[in-house]
N, C-alpha and C positions, 0 to 999 in steps of 0.2 A: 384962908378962904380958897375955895378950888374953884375954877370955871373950864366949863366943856363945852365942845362944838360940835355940831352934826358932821362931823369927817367921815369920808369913805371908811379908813381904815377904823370906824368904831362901830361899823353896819355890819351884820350879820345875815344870812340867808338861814330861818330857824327849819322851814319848811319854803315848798315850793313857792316862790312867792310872796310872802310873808318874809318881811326884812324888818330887824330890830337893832337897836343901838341903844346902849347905856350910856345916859347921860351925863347924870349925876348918881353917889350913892350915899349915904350917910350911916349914923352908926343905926338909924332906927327907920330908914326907910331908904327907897331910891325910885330914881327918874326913869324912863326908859319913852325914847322915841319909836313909833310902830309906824310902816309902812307896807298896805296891803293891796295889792293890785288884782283887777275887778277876778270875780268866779274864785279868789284863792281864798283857803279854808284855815283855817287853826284847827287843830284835832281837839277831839274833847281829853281835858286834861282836868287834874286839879292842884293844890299848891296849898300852902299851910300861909300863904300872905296874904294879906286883906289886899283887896286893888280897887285903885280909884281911878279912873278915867275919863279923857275928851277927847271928844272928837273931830277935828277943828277941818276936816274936809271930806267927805262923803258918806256914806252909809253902810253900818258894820251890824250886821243879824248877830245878836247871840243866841245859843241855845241854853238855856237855865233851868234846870227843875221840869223837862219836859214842856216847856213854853217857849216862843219865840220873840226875842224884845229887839227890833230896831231902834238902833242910836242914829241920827242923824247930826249933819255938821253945824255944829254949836253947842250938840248936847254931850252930860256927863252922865255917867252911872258906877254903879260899887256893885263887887261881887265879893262876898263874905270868902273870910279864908275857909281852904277846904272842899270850898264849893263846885263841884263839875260841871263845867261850862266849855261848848266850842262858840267859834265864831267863824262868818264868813263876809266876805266885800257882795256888797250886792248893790247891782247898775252899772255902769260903762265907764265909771272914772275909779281909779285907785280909794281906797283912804288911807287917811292921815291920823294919827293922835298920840296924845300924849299917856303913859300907864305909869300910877304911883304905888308903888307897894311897899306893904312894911308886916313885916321886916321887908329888908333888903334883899331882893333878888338879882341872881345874874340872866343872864340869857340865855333863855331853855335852847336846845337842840334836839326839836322833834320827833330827827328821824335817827335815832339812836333807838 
């Protein structure tokens, strides 16, 4: 068994703003901690992993399918693999959450 922690040195800067950490990863899915601080964006992107997510402190707009879905803190949501999606932090405090995908993914770098 492996156990991981939110250490500096496992945080990433993917985009402006948007800081990510891998937390855990297995052979058929992995963890990843997200922290987005208020006006910062996710570009729209997409990915071949199914993602499950929580939101465990503030509010995060996705854009999906030309619609606009707010997650707030307590909620969870799935975004199909494949699917092009951005997001943004909206209101005055950072958010927080948790993102599961599977397959396993590492941590993108945006501005590549």
């Amino acid at each position: 068994m492996e156990t991981h922690d939110l250490s500096a040195e496992r945080i990433v800067e993917a985009v402006d703003g948007v800081y990510l950490a891998e937390l855990s990863a297995g052979e058929n899915m992995s963890v990843q901690h997200f922290h987005i601080q208020p006006g910062a964006s996710v570009p729209e992107h997409s990915h071949p992993h199914e993602q499950v997510g929580f939101v465990y402190d503030g509010a995060l707009a996705f854009e999906v399918g030309g619609e606009e879905h707010v997650v707030t803190t307590g909620e969870s949501y799935v975004i199909p693999a494949d699917e092009p999606h951005a997001a943004r932090a909206v209101g005055d405090t950072p958010v927080d959450g948790i993102d599961v995908f599977s397959p396993p993914r590492e941590n993108p770098d945006w501005r590549e």
